[in-house]
py3Dmol code that shows the C-alpha trace and the ligand (Angstrom):
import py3Dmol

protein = """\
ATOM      1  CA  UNK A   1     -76.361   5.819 -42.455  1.00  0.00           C
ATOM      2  CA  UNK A   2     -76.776   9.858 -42.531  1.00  0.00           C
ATOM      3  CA  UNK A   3     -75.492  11.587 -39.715  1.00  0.00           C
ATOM      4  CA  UNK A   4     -77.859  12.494 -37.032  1.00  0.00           C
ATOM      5  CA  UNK A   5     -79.183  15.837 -36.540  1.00  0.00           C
ATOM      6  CA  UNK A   6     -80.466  16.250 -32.677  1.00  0.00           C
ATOM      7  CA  UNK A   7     -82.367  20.213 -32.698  1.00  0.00           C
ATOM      8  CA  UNK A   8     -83.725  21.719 -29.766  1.00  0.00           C
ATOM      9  CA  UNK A   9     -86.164  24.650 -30.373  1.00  0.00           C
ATOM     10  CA  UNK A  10     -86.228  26.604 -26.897  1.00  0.00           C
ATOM     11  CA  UNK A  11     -89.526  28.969 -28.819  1.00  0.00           C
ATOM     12  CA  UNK A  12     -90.287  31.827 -26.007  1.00  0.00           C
ATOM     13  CA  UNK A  13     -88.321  30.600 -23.529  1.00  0.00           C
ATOM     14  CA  UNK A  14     -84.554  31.097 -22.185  1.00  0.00           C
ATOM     15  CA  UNK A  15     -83.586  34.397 -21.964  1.00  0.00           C
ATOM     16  CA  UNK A  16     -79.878  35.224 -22.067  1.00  0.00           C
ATOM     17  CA  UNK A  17     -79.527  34.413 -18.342  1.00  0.00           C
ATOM     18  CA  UNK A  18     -81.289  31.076 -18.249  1.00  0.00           C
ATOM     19  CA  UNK A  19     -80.125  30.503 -21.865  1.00  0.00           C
ATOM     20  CA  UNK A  20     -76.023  30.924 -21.377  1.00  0.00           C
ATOM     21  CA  UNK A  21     -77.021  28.352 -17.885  1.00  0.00           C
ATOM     22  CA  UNK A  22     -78.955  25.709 -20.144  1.00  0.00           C
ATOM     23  CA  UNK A  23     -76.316  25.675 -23.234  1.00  0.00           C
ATOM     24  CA  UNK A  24     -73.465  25.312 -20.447  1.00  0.00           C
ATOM     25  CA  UNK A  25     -75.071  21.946 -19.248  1.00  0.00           C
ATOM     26  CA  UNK A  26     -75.725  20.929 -22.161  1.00  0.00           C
ATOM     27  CA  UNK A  27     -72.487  21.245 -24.289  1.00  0.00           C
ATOM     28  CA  UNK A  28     -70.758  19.961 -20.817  1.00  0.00           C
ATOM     29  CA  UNK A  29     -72.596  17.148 -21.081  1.00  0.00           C
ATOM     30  CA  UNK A  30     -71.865  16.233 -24.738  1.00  0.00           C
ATOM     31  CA  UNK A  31     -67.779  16.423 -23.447  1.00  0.00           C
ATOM     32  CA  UNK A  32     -66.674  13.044 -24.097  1.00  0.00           C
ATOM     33  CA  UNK A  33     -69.112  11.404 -26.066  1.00  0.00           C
ATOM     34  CA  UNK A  34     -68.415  10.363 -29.218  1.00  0.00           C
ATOM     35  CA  UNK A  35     -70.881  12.038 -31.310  1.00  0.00           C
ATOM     36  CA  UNK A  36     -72.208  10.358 -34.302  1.00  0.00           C
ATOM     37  CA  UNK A  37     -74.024  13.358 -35.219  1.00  0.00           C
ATOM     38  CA  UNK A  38     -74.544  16.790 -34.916  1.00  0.00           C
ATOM     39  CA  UNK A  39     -76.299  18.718 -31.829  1.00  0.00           C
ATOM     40  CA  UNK A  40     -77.897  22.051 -32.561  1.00  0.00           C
ATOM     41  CA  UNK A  41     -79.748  24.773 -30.111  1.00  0.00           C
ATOM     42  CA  UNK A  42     -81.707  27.351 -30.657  1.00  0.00           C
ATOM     43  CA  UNK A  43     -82.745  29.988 -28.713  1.00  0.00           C
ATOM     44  CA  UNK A  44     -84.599  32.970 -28.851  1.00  0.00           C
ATOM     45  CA  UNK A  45     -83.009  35.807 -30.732  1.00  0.00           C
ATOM     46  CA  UNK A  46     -82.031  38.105 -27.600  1.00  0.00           C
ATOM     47  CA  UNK A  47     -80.224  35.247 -26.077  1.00  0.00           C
ATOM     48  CA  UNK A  48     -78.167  33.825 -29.736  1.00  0.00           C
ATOM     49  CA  UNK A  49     -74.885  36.077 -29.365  1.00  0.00           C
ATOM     50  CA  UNK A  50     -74.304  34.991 -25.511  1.00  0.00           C
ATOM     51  CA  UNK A  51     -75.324  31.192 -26.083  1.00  0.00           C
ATOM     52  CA  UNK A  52     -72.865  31.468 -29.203  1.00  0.00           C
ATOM     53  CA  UNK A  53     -70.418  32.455 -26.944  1.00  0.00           C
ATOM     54  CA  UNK A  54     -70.436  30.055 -24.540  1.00  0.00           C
ATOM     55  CA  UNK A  55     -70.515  27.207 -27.441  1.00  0.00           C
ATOM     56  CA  UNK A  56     -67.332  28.928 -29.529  1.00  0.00           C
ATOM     57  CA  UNK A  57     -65.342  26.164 -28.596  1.00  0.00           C
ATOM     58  CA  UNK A  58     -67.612  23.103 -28.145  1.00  0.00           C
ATOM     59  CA  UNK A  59     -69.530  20.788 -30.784  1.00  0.00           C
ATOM     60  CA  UNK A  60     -72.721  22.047 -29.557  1.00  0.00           C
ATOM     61  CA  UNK A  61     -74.051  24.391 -33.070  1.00  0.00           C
ATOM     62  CA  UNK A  62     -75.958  27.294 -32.198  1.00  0.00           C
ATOM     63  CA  UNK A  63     -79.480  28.425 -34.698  1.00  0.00           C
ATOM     64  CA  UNK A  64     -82.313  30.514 -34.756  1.00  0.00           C
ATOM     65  CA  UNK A  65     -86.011  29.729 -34.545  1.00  0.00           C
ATOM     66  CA  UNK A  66     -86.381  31.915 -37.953  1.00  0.00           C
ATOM     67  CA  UNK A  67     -85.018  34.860 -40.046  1.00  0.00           C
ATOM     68  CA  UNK A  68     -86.640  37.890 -42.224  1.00  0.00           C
ATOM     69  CA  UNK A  69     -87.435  37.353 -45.815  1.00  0.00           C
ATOM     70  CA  UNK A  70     -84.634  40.078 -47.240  1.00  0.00           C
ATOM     71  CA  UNK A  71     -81.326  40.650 -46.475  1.00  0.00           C
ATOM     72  CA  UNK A  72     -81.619  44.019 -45.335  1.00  0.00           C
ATOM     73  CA  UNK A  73     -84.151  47.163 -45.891  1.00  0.00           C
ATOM     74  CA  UNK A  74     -87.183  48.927 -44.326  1.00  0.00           C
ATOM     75  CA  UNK A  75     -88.638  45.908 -42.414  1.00  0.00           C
ATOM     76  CA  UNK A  76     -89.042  46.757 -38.796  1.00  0.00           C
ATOM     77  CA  UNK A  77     -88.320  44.233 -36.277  1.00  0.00           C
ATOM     78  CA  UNK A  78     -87.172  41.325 -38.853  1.00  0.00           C
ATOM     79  CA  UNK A  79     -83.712  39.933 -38.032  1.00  0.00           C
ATOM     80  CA  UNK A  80     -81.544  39.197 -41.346  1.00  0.00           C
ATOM     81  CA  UNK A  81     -79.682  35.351 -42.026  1.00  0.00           C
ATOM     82  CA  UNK A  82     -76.422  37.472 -42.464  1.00  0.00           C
ATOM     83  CA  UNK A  83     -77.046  39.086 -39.146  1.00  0.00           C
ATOM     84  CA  UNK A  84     -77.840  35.438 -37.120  1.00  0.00           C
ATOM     85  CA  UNK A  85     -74.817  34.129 -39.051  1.00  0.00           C
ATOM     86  CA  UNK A  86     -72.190  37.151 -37.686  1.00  0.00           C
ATOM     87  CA  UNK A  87     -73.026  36.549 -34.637  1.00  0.00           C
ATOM     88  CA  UNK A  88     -72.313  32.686 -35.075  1.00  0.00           C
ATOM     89  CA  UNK A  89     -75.585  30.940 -35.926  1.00  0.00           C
ATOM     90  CA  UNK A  90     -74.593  27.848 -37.807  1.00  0.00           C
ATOM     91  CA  UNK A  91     -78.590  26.929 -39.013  1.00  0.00           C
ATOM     92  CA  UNK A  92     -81.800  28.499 -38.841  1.00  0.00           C
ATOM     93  CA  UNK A  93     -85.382  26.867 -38.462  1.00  0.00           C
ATOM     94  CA  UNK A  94     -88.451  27.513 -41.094  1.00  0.00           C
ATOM     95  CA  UNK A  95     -91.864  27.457 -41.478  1.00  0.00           C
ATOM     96  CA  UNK A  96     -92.127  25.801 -38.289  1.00  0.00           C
ATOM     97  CA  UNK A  97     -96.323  25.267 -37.732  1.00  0.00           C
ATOM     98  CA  UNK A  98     -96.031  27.915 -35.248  1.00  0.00           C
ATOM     99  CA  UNK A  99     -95.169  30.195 -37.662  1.00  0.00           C
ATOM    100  CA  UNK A 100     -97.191  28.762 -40.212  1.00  0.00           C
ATOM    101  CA  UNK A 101    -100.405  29.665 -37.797  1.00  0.00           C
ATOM    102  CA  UNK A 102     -99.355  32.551 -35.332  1.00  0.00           C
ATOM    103  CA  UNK A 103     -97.283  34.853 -37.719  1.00  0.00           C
ATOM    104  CA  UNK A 104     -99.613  33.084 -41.170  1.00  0.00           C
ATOM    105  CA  UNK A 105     -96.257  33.021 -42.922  1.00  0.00           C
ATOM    106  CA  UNK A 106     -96.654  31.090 -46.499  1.00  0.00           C
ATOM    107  CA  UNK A 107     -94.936  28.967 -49.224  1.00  0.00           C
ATOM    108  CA  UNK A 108     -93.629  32.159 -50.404  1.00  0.00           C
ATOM    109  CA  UNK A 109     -91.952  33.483 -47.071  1.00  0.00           C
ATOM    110  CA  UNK A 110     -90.536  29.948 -46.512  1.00  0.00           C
ATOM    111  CA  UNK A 111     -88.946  30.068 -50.192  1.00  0.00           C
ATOM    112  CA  UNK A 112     -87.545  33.883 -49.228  1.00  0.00           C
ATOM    113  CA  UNK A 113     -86.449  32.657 -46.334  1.00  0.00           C
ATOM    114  CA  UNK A 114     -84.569  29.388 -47.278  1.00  0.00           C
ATOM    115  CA  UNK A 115     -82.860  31.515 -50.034  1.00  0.00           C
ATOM    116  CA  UNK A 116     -81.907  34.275 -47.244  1.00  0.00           C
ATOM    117  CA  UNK A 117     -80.314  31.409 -44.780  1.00  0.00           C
ATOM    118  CA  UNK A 118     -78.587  29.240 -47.782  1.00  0.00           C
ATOM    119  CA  UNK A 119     -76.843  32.993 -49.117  1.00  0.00           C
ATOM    120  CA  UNK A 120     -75.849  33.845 -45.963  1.00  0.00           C
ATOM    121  CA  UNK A 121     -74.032  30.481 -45.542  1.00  0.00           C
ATOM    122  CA  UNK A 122     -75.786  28.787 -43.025  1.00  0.00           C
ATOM    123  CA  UNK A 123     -78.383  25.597 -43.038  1.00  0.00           C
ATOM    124  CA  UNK A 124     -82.453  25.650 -43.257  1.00  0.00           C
ATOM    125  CA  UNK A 125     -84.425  23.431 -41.331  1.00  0.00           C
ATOM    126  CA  UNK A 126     -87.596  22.895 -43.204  1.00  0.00           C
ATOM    127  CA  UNK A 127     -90.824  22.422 -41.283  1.00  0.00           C
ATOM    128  CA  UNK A 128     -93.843  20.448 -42.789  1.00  0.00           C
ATOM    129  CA  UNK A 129     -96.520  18.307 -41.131  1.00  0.00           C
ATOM    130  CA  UNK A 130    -100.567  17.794 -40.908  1.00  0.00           C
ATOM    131  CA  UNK A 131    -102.803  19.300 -38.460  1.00  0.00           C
ATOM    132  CA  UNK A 132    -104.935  16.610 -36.276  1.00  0.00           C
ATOM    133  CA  UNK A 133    -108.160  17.133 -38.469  1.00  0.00           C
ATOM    134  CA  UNK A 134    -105.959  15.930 -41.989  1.00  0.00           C
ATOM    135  CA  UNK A 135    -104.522  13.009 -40.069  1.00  0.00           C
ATOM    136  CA  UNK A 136    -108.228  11.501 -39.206  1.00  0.00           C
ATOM    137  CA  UNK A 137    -109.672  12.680 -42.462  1.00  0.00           C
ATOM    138  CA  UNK A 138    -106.585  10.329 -44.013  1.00  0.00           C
ATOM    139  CA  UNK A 139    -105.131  13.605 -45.500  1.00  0.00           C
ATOM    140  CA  UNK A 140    -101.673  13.296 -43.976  1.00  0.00           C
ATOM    141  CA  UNK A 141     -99.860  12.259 -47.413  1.00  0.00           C
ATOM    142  CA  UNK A 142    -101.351  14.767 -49.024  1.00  0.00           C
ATOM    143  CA  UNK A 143    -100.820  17.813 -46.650  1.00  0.00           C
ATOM    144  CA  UNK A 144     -96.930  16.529 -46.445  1.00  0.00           C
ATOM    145  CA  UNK A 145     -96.890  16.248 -50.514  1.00  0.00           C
ATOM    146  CA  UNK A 146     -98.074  19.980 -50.839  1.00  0.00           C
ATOM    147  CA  UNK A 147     -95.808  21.219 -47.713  1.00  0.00           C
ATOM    148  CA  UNK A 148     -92.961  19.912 -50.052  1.00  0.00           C
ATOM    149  CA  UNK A 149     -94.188  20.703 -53.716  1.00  0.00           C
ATOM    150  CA  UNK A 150     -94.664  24.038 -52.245  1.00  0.00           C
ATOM    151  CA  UNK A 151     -91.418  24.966 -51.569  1.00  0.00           C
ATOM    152  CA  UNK A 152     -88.418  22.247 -52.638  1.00  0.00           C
ATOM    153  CA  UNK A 153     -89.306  22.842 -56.801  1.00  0.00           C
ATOM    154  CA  UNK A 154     -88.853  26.519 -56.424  1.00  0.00           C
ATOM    155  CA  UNK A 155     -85.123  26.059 -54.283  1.00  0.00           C
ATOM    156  CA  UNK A 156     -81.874  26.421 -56.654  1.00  0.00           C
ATOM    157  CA  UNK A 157     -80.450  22.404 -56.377  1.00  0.00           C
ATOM    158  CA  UNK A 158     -77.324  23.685 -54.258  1.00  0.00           C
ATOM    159  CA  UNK A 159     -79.931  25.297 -51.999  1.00  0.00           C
ATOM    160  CA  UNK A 160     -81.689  22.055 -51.892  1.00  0.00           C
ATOM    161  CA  UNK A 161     -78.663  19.920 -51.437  1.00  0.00           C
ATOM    162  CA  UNK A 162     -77.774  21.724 -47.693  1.00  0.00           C
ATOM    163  CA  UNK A 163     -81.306  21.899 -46.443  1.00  0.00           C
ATOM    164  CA  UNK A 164     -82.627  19.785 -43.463  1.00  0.00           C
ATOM    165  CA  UNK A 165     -85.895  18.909 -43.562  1.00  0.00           C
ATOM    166  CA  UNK A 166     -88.177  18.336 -39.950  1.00  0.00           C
ATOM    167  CA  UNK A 167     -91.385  16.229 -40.036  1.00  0.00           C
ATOM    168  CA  UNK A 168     -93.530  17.878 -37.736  1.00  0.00           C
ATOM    169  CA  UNK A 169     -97.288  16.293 -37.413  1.00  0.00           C
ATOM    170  CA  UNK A 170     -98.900  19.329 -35.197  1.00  0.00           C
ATOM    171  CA  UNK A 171    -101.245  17.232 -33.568  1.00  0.00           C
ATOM    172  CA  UNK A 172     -97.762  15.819 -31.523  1.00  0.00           C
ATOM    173  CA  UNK A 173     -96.210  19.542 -31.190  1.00  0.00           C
ATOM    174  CA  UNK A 174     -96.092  19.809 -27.434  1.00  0.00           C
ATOM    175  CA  UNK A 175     -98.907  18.113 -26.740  1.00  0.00           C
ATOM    176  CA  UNK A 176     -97.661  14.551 -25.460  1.00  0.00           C
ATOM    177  CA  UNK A 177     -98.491  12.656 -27.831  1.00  0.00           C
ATOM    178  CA  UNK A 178     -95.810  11.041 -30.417  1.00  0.00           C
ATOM    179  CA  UNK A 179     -96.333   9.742 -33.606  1.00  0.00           C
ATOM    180  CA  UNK A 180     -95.647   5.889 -33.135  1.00  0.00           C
ATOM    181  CA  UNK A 181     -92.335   4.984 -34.746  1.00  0.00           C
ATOM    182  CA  UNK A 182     -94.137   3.189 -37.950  1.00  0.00           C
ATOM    183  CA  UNK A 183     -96.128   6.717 -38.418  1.00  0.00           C
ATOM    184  CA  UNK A 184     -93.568   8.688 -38.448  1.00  0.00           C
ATOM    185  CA  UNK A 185     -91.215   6.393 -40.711  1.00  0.00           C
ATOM    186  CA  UNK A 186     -93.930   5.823 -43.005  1.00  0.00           C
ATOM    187  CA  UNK A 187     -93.938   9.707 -43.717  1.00  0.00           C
ATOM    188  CA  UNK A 188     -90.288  10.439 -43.614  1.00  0.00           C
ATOM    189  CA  UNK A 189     -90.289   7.068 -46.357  1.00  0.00           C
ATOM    190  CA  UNK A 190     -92.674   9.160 -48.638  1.00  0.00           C
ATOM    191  CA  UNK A 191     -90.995  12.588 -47.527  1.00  0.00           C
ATOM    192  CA  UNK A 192     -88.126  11.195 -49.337  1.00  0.00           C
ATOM    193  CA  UNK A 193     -89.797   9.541 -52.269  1.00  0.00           C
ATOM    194  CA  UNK A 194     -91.379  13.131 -52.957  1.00  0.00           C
ATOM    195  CA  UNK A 195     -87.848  14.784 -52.599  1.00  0.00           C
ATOM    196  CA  UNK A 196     -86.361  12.520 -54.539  1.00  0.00           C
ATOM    197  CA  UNK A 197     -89.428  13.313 -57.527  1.00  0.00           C
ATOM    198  CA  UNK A 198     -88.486  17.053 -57.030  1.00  0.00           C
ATOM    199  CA  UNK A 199     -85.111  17.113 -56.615  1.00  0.00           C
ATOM    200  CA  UNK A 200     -83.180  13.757 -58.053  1.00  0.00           C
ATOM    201  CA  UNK A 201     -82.776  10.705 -55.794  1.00  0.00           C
ATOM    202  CA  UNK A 202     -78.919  11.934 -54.791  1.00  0.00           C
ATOM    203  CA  UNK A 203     -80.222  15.132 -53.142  1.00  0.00           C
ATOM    204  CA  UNK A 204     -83.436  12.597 -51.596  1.00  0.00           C
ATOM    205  CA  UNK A 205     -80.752  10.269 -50.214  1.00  0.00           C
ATOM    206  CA  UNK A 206     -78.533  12.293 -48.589  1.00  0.00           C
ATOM    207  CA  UNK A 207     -81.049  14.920 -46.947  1.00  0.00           C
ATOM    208  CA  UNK A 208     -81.480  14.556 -43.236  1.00  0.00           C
ATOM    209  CA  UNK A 209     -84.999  14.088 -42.225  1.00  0.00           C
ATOM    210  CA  UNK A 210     -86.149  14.934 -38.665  1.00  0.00           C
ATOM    211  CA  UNK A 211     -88.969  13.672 -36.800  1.00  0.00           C
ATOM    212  CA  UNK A 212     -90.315  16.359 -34.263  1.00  0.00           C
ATOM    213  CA  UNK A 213     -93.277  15.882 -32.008  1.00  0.00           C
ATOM    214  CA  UNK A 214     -93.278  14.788 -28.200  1.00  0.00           C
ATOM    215  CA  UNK A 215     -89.545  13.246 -28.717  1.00  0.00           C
ATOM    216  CA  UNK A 216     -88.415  12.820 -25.166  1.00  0.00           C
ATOM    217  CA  UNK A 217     -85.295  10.784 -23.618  1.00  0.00           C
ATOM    218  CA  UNK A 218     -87.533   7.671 -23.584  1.00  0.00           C
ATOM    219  CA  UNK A 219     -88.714   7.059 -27.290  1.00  0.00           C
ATOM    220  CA  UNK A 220     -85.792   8.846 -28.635  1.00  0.00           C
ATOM    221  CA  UNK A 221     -83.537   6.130 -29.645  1.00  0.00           C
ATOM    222  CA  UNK A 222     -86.485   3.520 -30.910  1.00  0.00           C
ATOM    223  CA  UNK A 223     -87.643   6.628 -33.357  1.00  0.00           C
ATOM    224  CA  UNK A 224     -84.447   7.994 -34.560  1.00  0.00           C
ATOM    225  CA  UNK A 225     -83.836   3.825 -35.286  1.00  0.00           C
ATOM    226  CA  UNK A 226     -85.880   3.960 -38.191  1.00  0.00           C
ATOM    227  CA  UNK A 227     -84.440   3.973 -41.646  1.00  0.00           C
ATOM    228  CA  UNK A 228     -85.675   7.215 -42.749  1.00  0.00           C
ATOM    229  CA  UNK A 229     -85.968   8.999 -39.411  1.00  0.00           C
ATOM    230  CA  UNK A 230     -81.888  11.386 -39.031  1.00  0.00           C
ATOM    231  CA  UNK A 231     -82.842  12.879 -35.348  1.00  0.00           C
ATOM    232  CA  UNK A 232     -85.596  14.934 -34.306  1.00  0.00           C
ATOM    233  CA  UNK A 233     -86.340  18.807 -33.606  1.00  0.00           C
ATOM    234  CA  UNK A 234     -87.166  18.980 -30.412  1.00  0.00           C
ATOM    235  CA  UNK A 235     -89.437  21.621 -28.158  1.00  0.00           C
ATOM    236  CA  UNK A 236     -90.292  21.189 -24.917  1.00  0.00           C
ATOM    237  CA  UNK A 237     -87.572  18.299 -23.799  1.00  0.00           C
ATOM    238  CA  UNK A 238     -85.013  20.858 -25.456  1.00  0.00           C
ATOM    239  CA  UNK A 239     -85.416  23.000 -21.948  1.00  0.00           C
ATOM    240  CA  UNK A 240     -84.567  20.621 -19.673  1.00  0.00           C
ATOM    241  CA  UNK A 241     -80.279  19.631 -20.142  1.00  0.00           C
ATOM    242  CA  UNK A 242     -80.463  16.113 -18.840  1.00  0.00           C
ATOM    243  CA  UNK A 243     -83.716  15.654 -21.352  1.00  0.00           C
ATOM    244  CA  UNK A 244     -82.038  16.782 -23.815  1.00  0.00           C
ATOM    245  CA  UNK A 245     -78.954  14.853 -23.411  1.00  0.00           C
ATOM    246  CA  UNK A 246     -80.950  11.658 -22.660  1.00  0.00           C
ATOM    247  CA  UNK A 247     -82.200  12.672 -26.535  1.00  0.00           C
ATOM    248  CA  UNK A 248     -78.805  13.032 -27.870  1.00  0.00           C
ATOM    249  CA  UNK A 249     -77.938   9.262 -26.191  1.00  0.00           C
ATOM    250  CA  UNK A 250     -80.930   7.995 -27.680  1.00  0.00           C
ATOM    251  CA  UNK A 251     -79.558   9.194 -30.982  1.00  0.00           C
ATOM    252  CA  UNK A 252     -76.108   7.984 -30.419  1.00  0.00           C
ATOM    253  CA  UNK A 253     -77.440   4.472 -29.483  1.00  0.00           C
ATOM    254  CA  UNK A 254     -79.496   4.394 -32.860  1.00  0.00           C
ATOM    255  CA  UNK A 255     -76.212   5.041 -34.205  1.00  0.00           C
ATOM    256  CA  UNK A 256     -74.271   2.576 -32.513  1.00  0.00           C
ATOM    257  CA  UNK A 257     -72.638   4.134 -30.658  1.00  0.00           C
TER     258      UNK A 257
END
"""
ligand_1 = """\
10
LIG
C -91.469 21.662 -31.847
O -91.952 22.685 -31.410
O -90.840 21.696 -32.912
C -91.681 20.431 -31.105
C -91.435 19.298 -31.704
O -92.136 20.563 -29.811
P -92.308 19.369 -28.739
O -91.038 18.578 -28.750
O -92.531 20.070 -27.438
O -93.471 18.559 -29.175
"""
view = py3Dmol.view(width=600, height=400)
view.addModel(protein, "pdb")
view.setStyle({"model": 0}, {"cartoon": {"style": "trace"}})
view.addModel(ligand_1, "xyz")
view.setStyle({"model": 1}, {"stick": {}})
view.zoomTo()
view.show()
C-alpha cells in the first residue's frame, strides 16, 4: 500500500497569527501517533516562514497553495519555488480549480510551474477534476483524461516520478457534497490507468493519488480505504485542528493503524 498523503489547503485564510495557533494544534496532536503517512499544511504565503517555524522539528510538512512560473525576473507579485523552499516549504499545490478559474491559469502555467517546484527540490501536487455540468453531461472521464494528457506527457520522467496528483471534482470543492467512495475510486482507477499510458505503469503505481472534495473526519477513513484513493487534499476541514486530525485518524485507520 502507498503511503498516505493527508493535505490541508488553508486558501485565504490563517494569517500568521491564527496560522502559527492552528499548525501548533495540529502537529501537537499528531505527537504520538504512529503515522503511516505523511501530513502536509499549507497556508497562505504571508504566514509559510512562521508556520515553518513552528513545524522545524515535528512531522507535520509545511507547502504552498502555488508558486510563479520562473525562477526569478520581472514578474511582480509572483513568489518563486526556490523562494517557498528557503524558507522550508517541503511541497507546493498546482492548478488547483481555483486557480484554474479565478487567476485562468492553463496547461502551460501548470507545466512551468511543476518544472519550477521539481528544480527547486520540492514536491507538486497536481490538481485535476470536472466541473458539475461535465459530471451530468457524463463528461467526467474525459475532462480528467485531458487534465492529465495536458500536462503529465510534457513532464521530464524524474519530474513525473515525485509528483502527487489530487482528484478534485469541483462540484464537491467546499460545497458539502462528497463524491461517494465508488465515484471517486472509479476516477482515481482510470487516473492511474491514464498515468500509467503516459508515463509507464512503475511511475502509475507508485504515484499517490488524492481525493479532495468535502473530506471531513467522518467519511475520511471509508474514502482513503479504497484501493486507488492515497489521502485527500483537504479545504475547509483543514481550518479546524481537531477536523483535521479526525482526517489524519481516518487515514491512519485505512492504513491499519
Ligand atoms: C480544496 O479546496 O482543495 C477542497 C477540497 O476544499 P473542501 O475540502 O473545502 O471541499
Amino acid at each position: 500500500m502507498r503511503r498516505y498523503l493527508a493535505a490541508g489547503n488553508w486558501k485565504l485564510n490563517m494569517g500568521p497569527a491564527e496560522a502559527v495557533t492552528l499548525a501548533r494544534k495540529i502537529s501537537m496532536g499528531v505527537l504520538g501517533m504512529d503515522l503511516r503517512g505523511e501530513v502536509l499544511v499549507c497556508p497562505p504565503f504571508v504566514s509559510i516562514p512562521a508556520v515553518a517555524d513552528v513545524l522545524e522539528d515535528s512531522v507535520v510538512h509545511c507547502g504552498a497553495q502555488t508558486c510563479a512560473n520562473d525562477a526569478a525576473g520581472a514578474h511582480t507579485g509572483e513568489v518563486a519555488a526556490s523562494m517557498l523552499a528557503e524558507v522550508g516549504c517541503s511541497h507546493v499545490i498546482v492548478a488547483h480549480s481555483e486557480r484554474r478559474t479565478d487567476q485562468r491559469e492553463s496547461d502551460d502555467d501548470f507545466v512551468a510551474k511543476i518544472e519550477q517546484v521539481h528544480d527547486a527540490g520540492l514536491i507538486a501536487v497536481f490538481c485535476y477534476g470536472e466541473q458539475l455540468e461535465d459530471r451530468k453531461a457524463g463528461r467526467a472521464a474525459d475532462v480528467v483524461r485531458a487534465h492529465l494528457e495536458g500536462v503529465l506527457p510534457r513532464l521530464t520522467r524524474a519530474k513525473a516520478d515525485t509528483l502527487v496528483l489530487a482528484y478534485e471534482p469541483v462540484w464537491a470543492i467546499g460545497t458539502g457534497e462528497t463524491a461517494t467512495p465508488d465515484q471517486a475510486q472509479e476516477i482515481h482507477a482510470l487516473s492511474r490507468e491514464i498515468t500509467a499510458g503516459l508515463l509507464g505503469p512503475g511511475v502509475a503505481d507508485r504515484m499517490r493519488i488524492l481525493y479532495g472534495g468535502s473530506v471531513k473526519p467522518d467519511n475520511a477513513e471509508e474514502l482513503f480505504s479504497m484501493e486507488d484513493i492515497d489521502g485527500g487534499l483537504v479545504g475547509g476541514a483543514s481550518l479546524k485542528a481537531d477536523d483535521f486530525l479526525g482526517i489524519i485518524r481516518g487515514a491512519q485507520a485505512a492504513a491499519g493503524a
